[in-house]
N, C-alpha and C positions, 0 to 999 in steps of 0.2 A: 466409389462412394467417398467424398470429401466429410473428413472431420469436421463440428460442431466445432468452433474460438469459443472458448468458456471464457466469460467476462467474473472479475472477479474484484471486487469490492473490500480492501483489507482497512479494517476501521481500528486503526493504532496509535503508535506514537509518529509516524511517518517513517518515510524509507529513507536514506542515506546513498549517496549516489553511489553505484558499484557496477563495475563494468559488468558484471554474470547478473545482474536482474534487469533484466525491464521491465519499466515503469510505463505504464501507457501514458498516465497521466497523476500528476500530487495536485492533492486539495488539500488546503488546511481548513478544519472548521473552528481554528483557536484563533480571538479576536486580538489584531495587533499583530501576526504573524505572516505577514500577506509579503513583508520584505524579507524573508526568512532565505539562506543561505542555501539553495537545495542540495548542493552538497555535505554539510553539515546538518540534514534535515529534523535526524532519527537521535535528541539528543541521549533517549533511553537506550539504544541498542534493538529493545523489543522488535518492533516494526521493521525495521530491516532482516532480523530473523527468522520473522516469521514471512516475511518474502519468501528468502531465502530457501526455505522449506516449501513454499509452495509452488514457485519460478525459479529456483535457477538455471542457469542454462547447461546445458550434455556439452560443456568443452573441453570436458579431460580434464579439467580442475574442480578439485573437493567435490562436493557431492551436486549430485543431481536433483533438482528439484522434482516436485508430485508431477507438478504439468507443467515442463518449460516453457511450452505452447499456449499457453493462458496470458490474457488481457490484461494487467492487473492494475489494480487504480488505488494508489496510496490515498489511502484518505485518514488525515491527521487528527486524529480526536482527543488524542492526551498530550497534554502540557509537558513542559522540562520537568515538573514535578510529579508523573506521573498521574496527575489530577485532571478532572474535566467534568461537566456539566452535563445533566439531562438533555437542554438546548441543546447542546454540542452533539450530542450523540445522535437526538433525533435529524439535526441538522446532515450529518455525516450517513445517516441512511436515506437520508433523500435526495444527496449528492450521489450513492449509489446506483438507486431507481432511476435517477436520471441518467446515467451514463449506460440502464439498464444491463446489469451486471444481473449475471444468475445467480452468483455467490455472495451474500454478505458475509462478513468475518471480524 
C-alpha cells in the first residue's frame, strides 16, 4: 500500500532557498515581486520556518520535519514589511486550489 503525497499550500512570507527543504514550487501573490531573488526569497524569516517545521528533510541535520514527504508550495503572501492585502491572500488560496494542495497554511 503506497502512501498518499500530501500537497501542501504554505501561505507566508515565502521560503528562502535551503538545501533541507523542498520547494515544489514559489508563488508570489505580492505585486511587483515577480523579479524576486529566490534565494533571498523569505525577507521575514517566517516562511522558511515554518517550512522547516513542516518539510525538512531526515539527513541527519537539525531537525526533522512533520512530513519530509510532503509537496510543499510556498506561496508568498506577506511583504518585507510583514504586510498584505485581502486580495493577496484570497489571491494566494486560489493559487493553492489550483495546484490542489490538501493543506492550506
Amino acid at each position: 500500500m503506497s502512501e498518499k503525497i500530501v500537497r501542501i499550500g504554505l501561505l507566508d512570507s515565502g521560503v528562502s532557498f535551503t538545501s533541507d527543504i523542498d520547494i515544489e514550487e514559489n508563488i508570489s501573490c505580492i505585486p511587483g515581486d515577480e523579479e524576486e531573488n529566490i534565494l533571498f526569497d523569505d525577507t521575514l524569516g517566517h516562511g522558511t520556518g515554518m517550512a522547516g517545521i513542516i518539510g525538512a528533510k531526515d539527513n541527519g541535520k537539525g531537525i526533522k520535519g512533520i512530513n519530509p514527504n510532503a509537496e510543499l508550495y510556498s506561496i508568498k503572501v506577506l511583504n518585507e514589511e510583514n504586510k498584505t492585502s485581502l486580495s493577496c491572500v484570497v489571491q494566494g488560496i486560489y493559487e493553492a486550489i489550483e495546484k490542489k494542495c490538501d493543506i492550506i497554511t
